[in-house]
KEZADREN-411753 format. One record per residue: x, y, z of N, C-alpha, C in turn. Coordinates in steps of 0.1 Angstrom, whole numbers, plus 5000, padded with zeros to 4 digits. Example, Ala and Ser with C-alpha at 12.3 -4.5 7.8 and 13.67 -1.06 7.14 Angstrom:
<rs>
513249435078512349555078513249675078512849785071513749895071512950005079
</rs>
This chain:
<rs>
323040996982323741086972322641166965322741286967321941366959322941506953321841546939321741596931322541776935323041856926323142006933321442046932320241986919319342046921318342036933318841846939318541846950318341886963319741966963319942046975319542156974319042236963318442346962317142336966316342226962315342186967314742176982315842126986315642146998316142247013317342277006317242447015315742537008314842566997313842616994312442567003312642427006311642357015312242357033313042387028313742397046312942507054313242617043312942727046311142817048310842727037309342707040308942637053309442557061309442517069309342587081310042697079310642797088311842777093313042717090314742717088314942777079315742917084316442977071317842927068318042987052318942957044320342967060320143057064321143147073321243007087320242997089320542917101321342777095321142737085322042607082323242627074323442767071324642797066325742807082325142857086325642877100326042717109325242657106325342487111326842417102326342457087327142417079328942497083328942617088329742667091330842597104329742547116330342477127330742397124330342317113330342127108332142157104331742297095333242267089334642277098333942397104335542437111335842277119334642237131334742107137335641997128335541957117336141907108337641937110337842107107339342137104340242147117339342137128339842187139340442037146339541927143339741807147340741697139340941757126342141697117343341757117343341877122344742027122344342087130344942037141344442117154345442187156345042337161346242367162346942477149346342447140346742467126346742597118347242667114346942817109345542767095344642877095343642777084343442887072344042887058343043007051342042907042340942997048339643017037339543057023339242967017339243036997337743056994337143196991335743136993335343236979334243186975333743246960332643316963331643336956330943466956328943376964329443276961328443186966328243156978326943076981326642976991327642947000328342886988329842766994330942897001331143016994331543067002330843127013329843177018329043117030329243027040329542907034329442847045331342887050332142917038333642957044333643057057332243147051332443317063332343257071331043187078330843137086331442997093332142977089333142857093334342957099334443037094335643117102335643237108334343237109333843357116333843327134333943157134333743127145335243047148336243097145337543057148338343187150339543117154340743227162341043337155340643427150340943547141342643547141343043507150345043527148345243447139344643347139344843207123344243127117343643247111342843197099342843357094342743327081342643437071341743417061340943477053339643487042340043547034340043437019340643517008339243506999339043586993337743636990338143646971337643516961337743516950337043626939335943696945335743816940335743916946335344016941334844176946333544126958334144226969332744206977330944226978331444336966329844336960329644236957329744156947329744006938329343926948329143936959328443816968326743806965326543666968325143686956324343706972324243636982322743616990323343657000322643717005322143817015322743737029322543567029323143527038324743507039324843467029326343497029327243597031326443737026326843887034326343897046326043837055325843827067327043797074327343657070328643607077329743697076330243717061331143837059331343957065330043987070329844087076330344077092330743967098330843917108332643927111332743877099334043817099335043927114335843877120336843937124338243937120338543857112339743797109340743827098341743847093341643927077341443907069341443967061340343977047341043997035341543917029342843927016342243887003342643966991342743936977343043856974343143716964343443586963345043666955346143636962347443566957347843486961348743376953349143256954350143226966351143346964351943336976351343326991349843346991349143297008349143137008348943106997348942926999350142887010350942917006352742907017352642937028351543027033352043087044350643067057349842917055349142877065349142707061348742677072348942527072348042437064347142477065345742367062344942467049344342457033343342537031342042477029341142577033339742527031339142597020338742507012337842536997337042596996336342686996335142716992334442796986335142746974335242866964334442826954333142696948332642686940331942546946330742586944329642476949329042376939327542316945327342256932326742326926326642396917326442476906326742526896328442426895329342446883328942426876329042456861329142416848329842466841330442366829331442436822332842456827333642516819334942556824335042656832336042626841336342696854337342776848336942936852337643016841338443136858339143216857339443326860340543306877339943336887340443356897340543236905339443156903338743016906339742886898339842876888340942836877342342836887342642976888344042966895344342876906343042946916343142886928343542746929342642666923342242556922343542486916344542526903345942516898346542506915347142616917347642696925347542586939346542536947346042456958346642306955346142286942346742126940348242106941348642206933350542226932351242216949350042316959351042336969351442266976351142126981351442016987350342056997349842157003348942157016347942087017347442047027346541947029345042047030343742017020342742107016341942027022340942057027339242047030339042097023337642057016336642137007335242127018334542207011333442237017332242197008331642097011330242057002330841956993331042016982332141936974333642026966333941946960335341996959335342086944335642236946335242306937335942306918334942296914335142256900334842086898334141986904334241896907333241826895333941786884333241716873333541776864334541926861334741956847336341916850337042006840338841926837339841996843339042076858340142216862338942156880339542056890338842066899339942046915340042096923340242066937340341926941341541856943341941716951342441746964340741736974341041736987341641646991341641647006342041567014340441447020339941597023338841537028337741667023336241597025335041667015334141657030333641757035332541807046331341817036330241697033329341777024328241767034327741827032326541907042324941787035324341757047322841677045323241557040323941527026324241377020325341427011326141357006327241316997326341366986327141436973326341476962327241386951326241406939326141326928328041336924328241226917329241236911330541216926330841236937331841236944331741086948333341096947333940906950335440996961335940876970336840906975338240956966337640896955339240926939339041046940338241146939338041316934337541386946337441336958336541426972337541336984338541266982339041216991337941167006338341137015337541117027336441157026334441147027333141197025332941197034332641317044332141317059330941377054329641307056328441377054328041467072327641607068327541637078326541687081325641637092324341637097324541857102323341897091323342057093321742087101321142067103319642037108318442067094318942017089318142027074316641927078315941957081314241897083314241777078314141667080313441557074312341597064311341687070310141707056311041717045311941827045312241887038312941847026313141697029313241597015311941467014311641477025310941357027309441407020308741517021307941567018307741687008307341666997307141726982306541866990307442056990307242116992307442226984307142376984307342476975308242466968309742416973310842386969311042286954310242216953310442146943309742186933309142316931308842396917309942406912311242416917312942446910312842316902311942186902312642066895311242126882310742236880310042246869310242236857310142226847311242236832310542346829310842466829310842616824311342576812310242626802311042616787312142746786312942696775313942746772313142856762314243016764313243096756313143116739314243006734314542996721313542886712312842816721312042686722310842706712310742596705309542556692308442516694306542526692305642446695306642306692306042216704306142066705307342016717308242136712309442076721309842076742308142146746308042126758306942026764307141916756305841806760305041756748305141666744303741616735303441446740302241466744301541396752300641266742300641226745299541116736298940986752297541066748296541036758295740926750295640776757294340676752293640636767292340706758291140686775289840656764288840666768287640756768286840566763285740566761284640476755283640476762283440366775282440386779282240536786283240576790283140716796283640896782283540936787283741086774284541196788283841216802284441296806285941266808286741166811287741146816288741186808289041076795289741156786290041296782288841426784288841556784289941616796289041556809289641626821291241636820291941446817293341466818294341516809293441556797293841626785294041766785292941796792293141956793294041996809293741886816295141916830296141916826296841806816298441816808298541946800297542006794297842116787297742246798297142256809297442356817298542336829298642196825300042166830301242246823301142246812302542326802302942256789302042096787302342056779302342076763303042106753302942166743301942126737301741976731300541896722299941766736299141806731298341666733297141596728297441496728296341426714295441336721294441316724293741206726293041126719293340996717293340896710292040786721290340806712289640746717288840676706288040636716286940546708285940606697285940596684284940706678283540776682283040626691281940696697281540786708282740846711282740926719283241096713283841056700284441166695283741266701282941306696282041466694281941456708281741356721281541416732282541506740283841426729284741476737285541576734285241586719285441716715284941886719283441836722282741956723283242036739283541936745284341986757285442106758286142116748287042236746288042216732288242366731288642366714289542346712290442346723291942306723292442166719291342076726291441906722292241866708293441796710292941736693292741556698291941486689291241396691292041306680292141156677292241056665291340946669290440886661289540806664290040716661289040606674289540436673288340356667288240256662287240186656286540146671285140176667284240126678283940186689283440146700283040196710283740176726284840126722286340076733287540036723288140056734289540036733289539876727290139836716290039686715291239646708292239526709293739496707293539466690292739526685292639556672293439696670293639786679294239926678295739896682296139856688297439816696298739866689298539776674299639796668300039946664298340026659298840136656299240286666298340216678298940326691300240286694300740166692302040166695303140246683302640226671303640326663303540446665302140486670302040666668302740676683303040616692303240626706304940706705305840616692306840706692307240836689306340876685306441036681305441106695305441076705305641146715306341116725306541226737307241206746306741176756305541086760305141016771303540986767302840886775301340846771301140846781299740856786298940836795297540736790297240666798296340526795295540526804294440466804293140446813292440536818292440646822290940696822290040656808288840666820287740596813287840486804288340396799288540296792287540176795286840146806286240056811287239936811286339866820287139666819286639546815286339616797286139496792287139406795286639306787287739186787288639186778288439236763289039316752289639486758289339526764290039676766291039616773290739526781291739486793293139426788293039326776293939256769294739326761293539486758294339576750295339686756295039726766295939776775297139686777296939586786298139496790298939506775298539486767299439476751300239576751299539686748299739826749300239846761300739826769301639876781303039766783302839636780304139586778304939606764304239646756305139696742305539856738304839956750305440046749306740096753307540206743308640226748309040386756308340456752307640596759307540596775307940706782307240676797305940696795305440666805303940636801303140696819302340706821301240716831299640606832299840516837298940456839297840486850296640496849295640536859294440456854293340446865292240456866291740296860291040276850290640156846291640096838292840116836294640066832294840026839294739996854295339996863294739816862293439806861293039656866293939566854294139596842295139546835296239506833297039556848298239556845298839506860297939426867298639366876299439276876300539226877301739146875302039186867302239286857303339336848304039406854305439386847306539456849307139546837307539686841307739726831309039776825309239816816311039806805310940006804309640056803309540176799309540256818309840396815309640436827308240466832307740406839306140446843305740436855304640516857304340596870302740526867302340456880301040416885300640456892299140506894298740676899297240556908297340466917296440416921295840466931294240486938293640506950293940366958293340356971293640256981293040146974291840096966291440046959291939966953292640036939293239976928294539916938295340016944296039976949296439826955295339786966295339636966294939526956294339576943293739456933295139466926296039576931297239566923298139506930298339426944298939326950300239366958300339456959301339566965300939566984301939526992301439547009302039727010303039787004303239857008303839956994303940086991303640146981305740106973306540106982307740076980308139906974307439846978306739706976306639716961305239736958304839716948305839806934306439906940307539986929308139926927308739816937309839716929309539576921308539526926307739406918307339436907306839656903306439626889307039716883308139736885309639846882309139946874308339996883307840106884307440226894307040316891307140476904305440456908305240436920303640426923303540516933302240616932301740726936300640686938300140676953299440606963298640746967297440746956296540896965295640876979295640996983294940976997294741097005294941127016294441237020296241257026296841187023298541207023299241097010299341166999300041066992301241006992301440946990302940856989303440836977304440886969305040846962306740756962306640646954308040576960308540506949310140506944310040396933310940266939310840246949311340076949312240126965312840256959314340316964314240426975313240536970313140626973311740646975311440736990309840736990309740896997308540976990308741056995307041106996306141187002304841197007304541337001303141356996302641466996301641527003301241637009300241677021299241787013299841797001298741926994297541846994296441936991295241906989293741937000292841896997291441937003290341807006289941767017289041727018287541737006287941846998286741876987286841816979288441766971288941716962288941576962287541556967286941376968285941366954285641456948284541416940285541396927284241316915284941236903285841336894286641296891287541386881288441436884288941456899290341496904291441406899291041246902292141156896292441146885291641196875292141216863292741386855292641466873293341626865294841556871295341516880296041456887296941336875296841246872297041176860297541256850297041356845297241486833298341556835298341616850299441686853300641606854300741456857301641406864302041366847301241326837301941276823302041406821301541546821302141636813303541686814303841666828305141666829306141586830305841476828306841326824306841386806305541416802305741466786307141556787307241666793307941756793309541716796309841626800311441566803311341536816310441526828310741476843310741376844311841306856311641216851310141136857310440996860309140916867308740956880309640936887309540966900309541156905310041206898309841366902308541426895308641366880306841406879305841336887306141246893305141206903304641286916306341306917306241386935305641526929306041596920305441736912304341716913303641636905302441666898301141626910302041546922300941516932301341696940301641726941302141886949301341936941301841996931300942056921299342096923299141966918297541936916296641896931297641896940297241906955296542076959298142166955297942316955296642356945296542336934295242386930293942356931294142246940292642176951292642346959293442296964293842456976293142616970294042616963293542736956292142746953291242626944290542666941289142666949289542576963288842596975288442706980289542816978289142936984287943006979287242936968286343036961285542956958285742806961284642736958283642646967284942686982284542586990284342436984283142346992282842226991282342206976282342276975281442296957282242296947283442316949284642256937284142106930284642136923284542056909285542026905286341926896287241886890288141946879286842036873287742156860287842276867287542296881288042356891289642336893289842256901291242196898291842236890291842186875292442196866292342326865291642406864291742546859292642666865293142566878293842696890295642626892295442476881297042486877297642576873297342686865298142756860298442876874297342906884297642996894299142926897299042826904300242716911301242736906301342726889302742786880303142876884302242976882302843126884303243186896302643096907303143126924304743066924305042926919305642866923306942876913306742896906308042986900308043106896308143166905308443326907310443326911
</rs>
């Protein structure tokens, strides 16, 4: 079962692929009619189609039937069709072409829906409204197409039966979508299976009414024996998008880690490491943000170590665990949503045979870096291919970590900031290869996230 944002995702990665929108509207088109033709054979069919996709897949479903019976009733103005493929099929049509009145409902056997996709929200107002009245009332027996339109507000379509295209979407039970024939459109395997251009749509684009803080505030604990690490994942979440972020280190590193960039804001810990003398108060300041990230550079003392483990079974925050967090937290299970960002390394000292494995033993999202990442949470596994053989040297795994909490900061959830932020911070390896070759650097990386933004949501 997936999401309407889902499937946006993946017709956008389909098509990167090189499957256009058009070729699987057109599949979606055969799926349907096969459907109508095989349950009402025989049958006079009208088409109800809206301005959308969904009606798309209507043109094209009866584009390729008997023009003597079937009829297309077209819920807006023909301009009002939004994509280009869907005025393709219409453009096809042979068949006739009618204004929505009700008195057509009477006068064909079978109707097919497709007059509102997943994309609804809110009340179903105008011609769509009627229809949807008007269809229920008439005793005819309906297919819908994808799902049943209006499907989750208080004005929706009770088919017979629901043709949804690739997987069954969120929210449909046989009570509201009658019969679920999922139907195989040639939608790519990558194309969910692997984190592509398409999944910039799962970005959280601030809202443009929006306040400093309310797109991310991060609270980062790293740094003692080390100073660079804490910086790198601090300034990756902030060129990630995230509004604040604070890093919370060892005093003795303050000034190193300050002097790094002026954007930093810093709160000092007693001493020279992380020690479960701090615990109590990272955990209160922990609720006034919207996610943490832990372990870069922390080292493994035997006190850091005790103080992590503390600090990660008492947090209630999603969180991002990486790097020297990571040796602390094997056999925990976690209550908060969190994402473990391990190399092949950590990976095994973390006791996991396989990355789905270990998601479920520590109920948690684990992102398995490598020269193909894996991300999986127990349930769902999906692979990322971005990235550069250059992006071996120190400090990627912690621009990587940055990006992946700046956007868990921002509302994603575990598992899609994972698949994101590994795509992401793969693509600005890429990018910043072009100009750096082998001689990239790590604030390389970070510095060509924001290119990635700006390509990828266009």
């Amino acid at each position: 079962m997936i999401s309407p944002l889902d499937s946006r995702v993946c017709d956008a990665n389909a098509e990167a692929l090189g499957v256009s929108v058009r070729e699987l509207m057109g599949s979606a088109g055969l799926r349907l009619r096969e459907t109508v033709g095989s349950r009402h054979p025989g049958s006079s069919v009208l088409f109800v189609c809206g301005s959308g996709n969904n009606g798309g897949d209507g043109f094209a479903a009866a584009s390729g039937m008997d023009p003597e019976r079937v009829c297309v009733v077209l819920l807006c103005e023909p301009s009002r069709i939004r994509s280009d493929d869907a005025r393709f099929y219409y453009s096809i049509l042979e068949c006739p072409i009618r204004a929505y009145d009700p008195s057509l409902l009477s006068e064909y056997d079978v109707i097919v829906d497709c007059a509102l996709g997943t994309g609804i929200s809110g009340a179903v107002k105008g011609p769509y409204r009627s229809f949807i009245l008007d269809a229920n009332a008439s005793g005819k027996p309906i297919v819908s197409a994808d799902v049943p339109s209006g499907l989750g507000t208080a004005t929706a379509i009770i088919p017979e039966c629901t043709v949804s295209f690739v997987d069954s979407k969120d929210g449909m039970t046989p009570e509201n979508s009658g019969e679920i024939i999922v139907a195989d459109i040639g939608m790519p395997y990558e194309a969910m299976g692997t984190v592509g251009p398409g999944d910039m749509l799962r970005y959280p684009v601030p809202d443009g009414r929006s306040h400093k803080g309310e797109n991310g505030r991060l609270m980062v604990i790293a740094g003692g024996p080390y100073f660079g690490a804490p910086a790198m994942c601090a300034y990756s979440a902030l060129r990630t998008g995230a509004d604040i972020v604070r890093v919370f280190c060892p005093e003795s590193v303050h000034d190193a880690v300050s002097c790094i960039s002026p954007v930093l804001m810093i709160t000092d810990l007693p001493g020279n490491r992380l020690t479960p003398a701090s615990v109590g108060m990272l955990l209160s300041e922990s609720e006034g943000y919207d996610a943490v990230l832990i372990g870069p550079g922390l080292g493994t003392a035997d006190d850091t170590v005790e103080a992590v483990r503390a600090f990660a079974s008492g947090c209630r925050v999603p969180m991002v665990i990486d790097a020297d967090g990571l040796t602390a937290v094997a056999g925990e299970r976690f209550s908060a949503p969190t994402v473990l960002t391990p190399h092949r390394g950590e990976f095994a000292r973390l006791g996991g045979n396989t990355p789905e494995e270990l998601a479920r033993l520590m109920n948690a999202v684990v992102l398995l870096k490598g020269a193909t990442d894996v991300v999986s949470d127990g349930t769902r596994t999906r692979t990322n291919r971005t990235g550069t053989p250059a992006m071996t040297g120190a400090g990627t795994g912690d621009v990587l970590a940055g990006c992946v909490a700046g956007l868990l900061s921002k509302g994603m959830s575990a598992f899609d900031a994972a698949c994101l932020g590994a795509y992401i911070t793969g693509k600005a390896g890429e990018t910043a290869f072009q100009s750096k070759s082998y001689g990239l650097i790590a604030t390389d990386v970070a510095e060509c996230i924001p290119d990635v933004l700006r390509e990828g949501l266009r």
